[in-house]
C-alpha positions in Angstrom: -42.5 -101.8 20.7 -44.2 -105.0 20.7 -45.7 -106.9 23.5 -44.7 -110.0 25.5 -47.0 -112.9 24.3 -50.3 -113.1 22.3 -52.7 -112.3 25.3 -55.9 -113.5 23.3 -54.4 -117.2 22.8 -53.3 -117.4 26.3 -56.9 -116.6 27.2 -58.0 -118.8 24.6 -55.9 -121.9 25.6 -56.9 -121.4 29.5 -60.5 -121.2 28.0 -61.7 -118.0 29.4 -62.6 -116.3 26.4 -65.8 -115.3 26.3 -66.5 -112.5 23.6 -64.6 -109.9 21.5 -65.9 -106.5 20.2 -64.0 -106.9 17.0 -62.8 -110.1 15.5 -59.5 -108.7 15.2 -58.7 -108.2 18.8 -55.4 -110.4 18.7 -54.0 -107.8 16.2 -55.2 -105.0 18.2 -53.2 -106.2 21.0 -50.2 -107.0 19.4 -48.8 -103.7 20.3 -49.3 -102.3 23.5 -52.3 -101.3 24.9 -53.5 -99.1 28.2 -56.5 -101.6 29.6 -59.1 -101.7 32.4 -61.4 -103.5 34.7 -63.7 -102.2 37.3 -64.8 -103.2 40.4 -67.2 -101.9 43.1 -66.0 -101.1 46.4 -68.9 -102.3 48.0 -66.5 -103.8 50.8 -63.2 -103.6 52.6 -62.2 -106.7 50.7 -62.2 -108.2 47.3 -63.2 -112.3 47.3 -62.8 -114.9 45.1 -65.2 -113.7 42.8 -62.8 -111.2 41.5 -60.4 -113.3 40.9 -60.6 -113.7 36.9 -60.7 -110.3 37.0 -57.6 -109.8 39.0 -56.1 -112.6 37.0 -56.6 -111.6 33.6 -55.4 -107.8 34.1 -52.1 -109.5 35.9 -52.2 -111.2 32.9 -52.3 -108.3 30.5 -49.4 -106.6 32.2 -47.2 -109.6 32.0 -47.7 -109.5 28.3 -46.4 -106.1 28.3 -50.6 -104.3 28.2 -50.7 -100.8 31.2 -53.3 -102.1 33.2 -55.9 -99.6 35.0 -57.7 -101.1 38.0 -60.5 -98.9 38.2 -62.5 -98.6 41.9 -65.9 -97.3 41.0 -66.1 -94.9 44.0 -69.1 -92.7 42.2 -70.7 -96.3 40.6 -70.3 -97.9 44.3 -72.6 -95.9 45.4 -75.3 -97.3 43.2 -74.4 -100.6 42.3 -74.1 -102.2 39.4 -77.5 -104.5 38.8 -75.2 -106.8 36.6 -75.7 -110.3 38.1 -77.9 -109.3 41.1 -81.7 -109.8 42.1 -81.8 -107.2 44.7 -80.4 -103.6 45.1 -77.4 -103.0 46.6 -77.3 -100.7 50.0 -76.0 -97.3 49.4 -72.6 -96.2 51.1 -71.2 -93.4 52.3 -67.8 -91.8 51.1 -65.9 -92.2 54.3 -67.0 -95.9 53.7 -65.6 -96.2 50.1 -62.6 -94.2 50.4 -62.1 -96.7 53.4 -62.8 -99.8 51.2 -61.1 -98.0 48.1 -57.4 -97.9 50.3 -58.2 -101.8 51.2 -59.0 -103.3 47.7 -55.9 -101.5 45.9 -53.1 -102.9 49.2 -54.8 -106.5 47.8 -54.3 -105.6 44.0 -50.3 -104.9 44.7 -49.8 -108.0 45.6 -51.0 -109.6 42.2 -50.2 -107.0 40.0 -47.2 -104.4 40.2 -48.2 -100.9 40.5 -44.4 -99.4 40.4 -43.2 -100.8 37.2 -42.1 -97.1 35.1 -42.8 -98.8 31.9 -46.5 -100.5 32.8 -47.1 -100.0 35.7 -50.5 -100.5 37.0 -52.9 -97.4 37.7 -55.5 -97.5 40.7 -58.5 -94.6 39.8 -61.7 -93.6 41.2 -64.8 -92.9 38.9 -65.6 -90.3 42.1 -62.6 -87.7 40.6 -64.2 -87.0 38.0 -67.9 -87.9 38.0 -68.1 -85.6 41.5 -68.2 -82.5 39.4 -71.0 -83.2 36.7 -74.5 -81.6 37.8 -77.4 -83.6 37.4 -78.3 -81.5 34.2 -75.0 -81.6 32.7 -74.4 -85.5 32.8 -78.5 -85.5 31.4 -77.2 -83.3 28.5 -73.9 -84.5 27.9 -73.8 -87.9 28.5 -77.8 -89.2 28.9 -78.8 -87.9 25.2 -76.7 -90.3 23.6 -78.7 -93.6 25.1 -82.0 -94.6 23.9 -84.1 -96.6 26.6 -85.1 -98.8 24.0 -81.5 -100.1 23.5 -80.9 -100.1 27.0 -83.8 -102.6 27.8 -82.0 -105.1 25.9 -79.6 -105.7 27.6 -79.0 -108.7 29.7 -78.4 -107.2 33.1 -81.6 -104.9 33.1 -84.0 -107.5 31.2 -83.3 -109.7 34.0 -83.8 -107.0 36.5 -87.2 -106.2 35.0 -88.2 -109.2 35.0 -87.2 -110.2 38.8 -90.3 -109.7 42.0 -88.0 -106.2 42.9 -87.6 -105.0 39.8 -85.0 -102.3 39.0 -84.4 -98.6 40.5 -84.0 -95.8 38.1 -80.5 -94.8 40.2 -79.5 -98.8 39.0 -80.9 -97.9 35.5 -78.3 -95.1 35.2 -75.8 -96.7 36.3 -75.0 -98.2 32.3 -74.5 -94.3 31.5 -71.6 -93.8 34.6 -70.0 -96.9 33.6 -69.8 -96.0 29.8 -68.6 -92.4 30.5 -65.9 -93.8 32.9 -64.3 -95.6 29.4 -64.6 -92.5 27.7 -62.9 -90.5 30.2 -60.8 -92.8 30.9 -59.6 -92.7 27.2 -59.3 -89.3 26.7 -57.1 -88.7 30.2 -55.4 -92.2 30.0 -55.4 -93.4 26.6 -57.0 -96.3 27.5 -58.2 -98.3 24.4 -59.7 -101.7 25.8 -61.7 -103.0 28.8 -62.0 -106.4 29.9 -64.6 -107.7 32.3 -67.0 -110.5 33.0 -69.4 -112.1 30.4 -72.0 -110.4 32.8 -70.5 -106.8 31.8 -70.8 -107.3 27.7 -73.9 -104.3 27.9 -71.9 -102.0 29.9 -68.8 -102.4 27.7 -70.5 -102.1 24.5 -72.7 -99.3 26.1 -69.1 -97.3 26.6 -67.3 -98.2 22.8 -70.7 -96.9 21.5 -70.5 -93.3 23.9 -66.9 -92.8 23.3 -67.8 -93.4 19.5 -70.6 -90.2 19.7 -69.0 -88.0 21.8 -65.7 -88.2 20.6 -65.5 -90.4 17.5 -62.8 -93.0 19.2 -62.6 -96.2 18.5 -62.6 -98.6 21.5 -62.7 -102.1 22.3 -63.7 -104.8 24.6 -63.0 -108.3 25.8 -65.2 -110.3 28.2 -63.9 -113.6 29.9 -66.1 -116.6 31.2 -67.3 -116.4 34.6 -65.7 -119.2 37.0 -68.1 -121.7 37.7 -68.6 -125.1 39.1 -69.8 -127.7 37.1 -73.3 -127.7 38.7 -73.3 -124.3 37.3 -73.0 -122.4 40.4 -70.3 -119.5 41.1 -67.2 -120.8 42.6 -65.9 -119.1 45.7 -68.4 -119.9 48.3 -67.6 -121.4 51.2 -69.6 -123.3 54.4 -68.9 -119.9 56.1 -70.0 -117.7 53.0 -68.1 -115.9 51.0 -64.1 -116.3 50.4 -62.2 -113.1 50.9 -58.6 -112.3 50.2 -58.4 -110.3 53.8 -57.0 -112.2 55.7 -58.9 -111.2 58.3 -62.0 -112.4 57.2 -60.9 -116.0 55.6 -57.5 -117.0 56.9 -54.7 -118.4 54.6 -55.6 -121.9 55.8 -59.1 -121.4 55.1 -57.9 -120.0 51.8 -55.6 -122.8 51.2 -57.8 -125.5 52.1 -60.7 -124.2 49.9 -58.8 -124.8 46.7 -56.9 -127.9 48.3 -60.4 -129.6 48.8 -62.6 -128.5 45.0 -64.2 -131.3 43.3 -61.9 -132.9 40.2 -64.7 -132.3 38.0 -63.7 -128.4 38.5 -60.2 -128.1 39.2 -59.1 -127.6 35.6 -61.0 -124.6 34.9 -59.7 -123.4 38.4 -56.2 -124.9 37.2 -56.5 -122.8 33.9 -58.0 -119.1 35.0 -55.5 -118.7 37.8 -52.2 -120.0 37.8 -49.1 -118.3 35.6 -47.6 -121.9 34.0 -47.1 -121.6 30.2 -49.4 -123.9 27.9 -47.2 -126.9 27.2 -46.3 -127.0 31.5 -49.8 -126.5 32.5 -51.4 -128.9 29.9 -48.8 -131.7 31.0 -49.7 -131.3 35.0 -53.2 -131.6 33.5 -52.6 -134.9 31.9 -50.4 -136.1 35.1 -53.5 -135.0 37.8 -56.0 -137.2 35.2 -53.7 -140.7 35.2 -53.5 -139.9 39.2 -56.7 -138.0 41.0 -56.0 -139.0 44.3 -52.7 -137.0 44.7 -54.6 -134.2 43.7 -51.7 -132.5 41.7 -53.9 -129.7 40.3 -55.6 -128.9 43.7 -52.4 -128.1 45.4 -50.7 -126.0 42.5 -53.8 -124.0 42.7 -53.8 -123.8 46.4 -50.3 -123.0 46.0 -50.3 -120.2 43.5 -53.4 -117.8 44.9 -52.5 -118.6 48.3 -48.9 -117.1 48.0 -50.4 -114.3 46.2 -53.0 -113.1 48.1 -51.0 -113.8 51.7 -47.7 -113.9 50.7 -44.8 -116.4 51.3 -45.9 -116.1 55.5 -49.5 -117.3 54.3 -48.7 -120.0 52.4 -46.0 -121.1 55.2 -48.8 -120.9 57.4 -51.6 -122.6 55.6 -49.2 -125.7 55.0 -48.2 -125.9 58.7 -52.1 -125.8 59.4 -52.5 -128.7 56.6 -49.8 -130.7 58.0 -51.1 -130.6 61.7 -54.1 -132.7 60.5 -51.9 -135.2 59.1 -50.9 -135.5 62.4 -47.6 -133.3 62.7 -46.5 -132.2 66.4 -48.1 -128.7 67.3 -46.1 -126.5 68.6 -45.5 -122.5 68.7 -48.5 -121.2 67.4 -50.5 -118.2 68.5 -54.6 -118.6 69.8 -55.4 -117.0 66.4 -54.2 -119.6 64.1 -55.1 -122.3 66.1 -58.8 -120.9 66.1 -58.9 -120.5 62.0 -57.7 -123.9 61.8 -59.9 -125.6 64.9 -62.7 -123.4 64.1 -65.3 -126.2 63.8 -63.8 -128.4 66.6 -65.7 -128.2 70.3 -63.9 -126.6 72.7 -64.1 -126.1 76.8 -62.5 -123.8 78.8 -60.9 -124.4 82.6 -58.5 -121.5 84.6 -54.7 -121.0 84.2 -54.2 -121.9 87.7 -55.2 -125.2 87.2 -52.6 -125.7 84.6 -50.0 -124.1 86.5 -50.6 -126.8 89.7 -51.2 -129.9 87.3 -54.6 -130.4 88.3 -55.7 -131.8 85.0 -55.3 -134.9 83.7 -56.0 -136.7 80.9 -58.8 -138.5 81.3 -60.1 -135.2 82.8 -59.6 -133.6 79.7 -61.1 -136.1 77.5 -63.6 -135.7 79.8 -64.2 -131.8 79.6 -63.4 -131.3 76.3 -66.8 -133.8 75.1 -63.6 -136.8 73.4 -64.7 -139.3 75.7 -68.3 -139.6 77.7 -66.9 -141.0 80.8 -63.5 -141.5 82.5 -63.6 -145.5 81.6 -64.0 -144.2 78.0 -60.6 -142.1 78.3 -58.8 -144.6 80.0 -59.5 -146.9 77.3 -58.9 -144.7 74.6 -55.1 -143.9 76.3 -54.4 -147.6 76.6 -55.8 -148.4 73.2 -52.9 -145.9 71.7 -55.9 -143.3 70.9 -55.1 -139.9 72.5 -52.8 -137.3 72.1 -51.9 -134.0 73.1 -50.6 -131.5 70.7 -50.3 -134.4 68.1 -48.1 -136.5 70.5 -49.7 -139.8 71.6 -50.2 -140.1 75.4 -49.9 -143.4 76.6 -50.1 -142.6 80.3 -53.5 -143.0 82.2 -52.2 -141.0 85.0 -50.2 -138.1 83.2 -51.3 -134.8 84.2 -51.5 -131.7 81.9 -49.1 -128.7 82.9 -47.9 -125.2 80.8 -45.4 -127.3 78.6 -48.5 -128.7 76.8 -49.8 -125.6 75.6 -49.9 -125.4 71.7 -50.2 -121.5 71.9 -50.5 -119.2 74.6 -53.8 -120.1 76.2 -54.6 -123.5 74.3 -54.0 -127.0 74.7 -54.7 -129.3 71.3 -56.6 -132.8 72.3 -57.0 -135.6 70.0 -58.8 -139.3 70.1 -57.7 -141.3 67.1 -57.1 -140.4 63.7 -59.3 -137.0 63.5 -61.6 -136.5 66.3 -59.9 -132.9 67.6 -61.1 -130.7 71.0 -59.4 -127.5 72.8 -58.6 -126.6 75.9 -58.7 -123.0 76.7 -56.8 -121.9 79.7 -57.8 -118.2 80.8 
């Protein structure tokens, strides 16, 4: 049985690459493998910054790899000092099963978990490190790492040397990580784990456990962390971080993120997380570069993850949102949307009944709503071609607002000129 494409040139090519355990990884993966990532379920939601993650074990079951997606239920608890300044706060089970059930309905929806021939596997470190006593895991496991090995690496050197400095429950948490590959080998078979450039210790730490305790021969691959090119981690948003709940960044929001990064880091975006083959991908490339301002790159990435992580509803969605601020009629939305996608936009609120009797007009509106300081400024504003309602221009100084102008089922959309935008809530 051999596997669908040469996973370590398609990383290669998209340049996330980072480092290889042995420099013969490509053969080692010409035939296929059981493979696995981790990730903390230190919330109900995964964001952006799993992404490459997500990505590159979607990518290793589309070359034919059995991908494990492991939840650290047991490391979760601690928290992984890789990439952090400050501890994490401890959570309680009932919290991580909770965030556990969340994170693996997002994984399904970028990699399949029913396939009978590689299909994904979701686990939780909390099976099976739940039963080790505190002596047992000192004897079994903590014998076979010397402290001074483990202060080299990266993600406790820089701990040590940060103003809080590192616990000793962070310090162990190398040891659970490293006896989650080992474990996960001798129940799963599983020969390789991928993760971030920031997890090269931890990987290591595991081949060289599995190596003592049971003499197998592991391997790992770490990719290049998604940054922008001021060097900062891409994902963050004006409102924090971007999640793939949609409940906590809307598809819009989603969509627009990616719609709206810089050209100068939209290829590496381009590259780690869409599915086009080399040759299709690197000629979009050279078509976005002779022609920046259609942004061709920015809206096959918007495309791609925002169809993934919502769905073909989300993406639906998202685009009607974009097209309503290229001025397309609004129309049959629900209060929801319409506050994701005029979240920033001022807003007043007047009673139903007043809508029902037509007691509001325009230049009322304009007035309320904070689009025009006085009534002489409305009026002008209508004459001058400048307002609309719903995205339909008004050109009547005297029209009066009534229930057929509601965008949703409480809101009324205002705008003066090309992209000044206000609600009306009616309760």
């Amino acid at each position: 049985m051999s596997v669908n494409f040469d996973v370590v040139k398609e990383m290669t090519w998209r340049g996330l690459l980072n480092q290889a355990t042995d420099e013969k990884i490509n053969e080692i993966l010409s035939t296929p493998r059981v493979v696995y990532n981790g990730f903390d379920p230190t919330a109900d939601s995964l964001h952006v910054g799993h992404l490459v993650a997500i990505m590159n074990l979607r990518r290793f079951q589309r070359a034919g790899h059995k991908p494990i997606a492991l939840v650290g239920g047991a490391t979760g608890m601690i928290g992984d000092p890789s990439g952090r300044s400050s501890e994490r706060n401890l959570l309680t089970l009932d919290q991580i099963q909770y965030n556990v059930d969340c994170i693996k309905s997002q994984l399904a929806r970028f990699i399949n978990f029913e396939d009978d021939n590689n299909g994904a596997l979701l686990v939780n470190n909390y099976d099976w490190l739940k039963g080790f006593s505190y002596l047992e895991f000192l004897r079994d496991v903590g014998k076979m790492f010397q402290i001074n090995v483990m202060l080299t690496k990266d993600s406790v050197k820089s701990r040590l040397e940060a103003e809080n400095g590192l616990s000793y429950t962070e310090f162990s948490y190398m040891l659970l990580q490293s006896y989650d590959f080992v474990h996960l080998n001798k129940a799963y078979n599983c020969e390789v784990q991928i993760g971030g450039s920031d997890q090269w210790g931890n990987i290591t730490a595991g081949i060289d456990l599995a190596r003592k305790m049971t003499g197998a021969q592991l391997y790992g691959l770490t990719s290049k962390l998604l940054l922008k090119s001021d060097g900062q981690k891409m994902g963050k948003s004006t409102n924090g971080a971007l999640w793939l709940d949609a409940k906590k960044t809307s598809p819009y929001q989603f969509y627009q993120y990616w719609i709206n990064v810089d050209d100068a880091d939209v290829e590496n975006a381009f590259k780690f997380f869409t599915d086009l083959g080399e040759e299709e991908a690197k000629a979009l490339i050279e078509e976005h570069r002779s022609n920046l301002g259609k942004r061709i790159l920015q809206k096959q990435v918007a495309t791609e993850l925002t169809t993934l992580a919502h769905g073909e509803e989300g993406i639906k969605s998202a685009q009607k949102a974009t097209e309503i601020f290229f001025g397309a009629e609004i129309s049959q939305l629900s209060d929801a949307e319409l506050g994701q996608i005029f979240a920033d936009v001022p807003s007043a609120e007047l009673s139903r009944e007043q809508l029902d009797h037509r007691e509001i007009s325009i230049l009322d509106a304009f007035v309320q709503t904070g689009l025009a300081k006085t009534k002489s400024d409305a009026r002008r504003a209508v004459q001058q071609g400048g307002a609309y309602i719903d995205n339909r221009p008004c050109k009547d100084v005297a029209y009066m607002l009534s229930p057929a102008d509601l965008a949703s089922e409480t809101v009324v959309v205002l705008r003066s000129g090309k992209k000044r935008y206000a609600l009306l809530r009616f309760k």
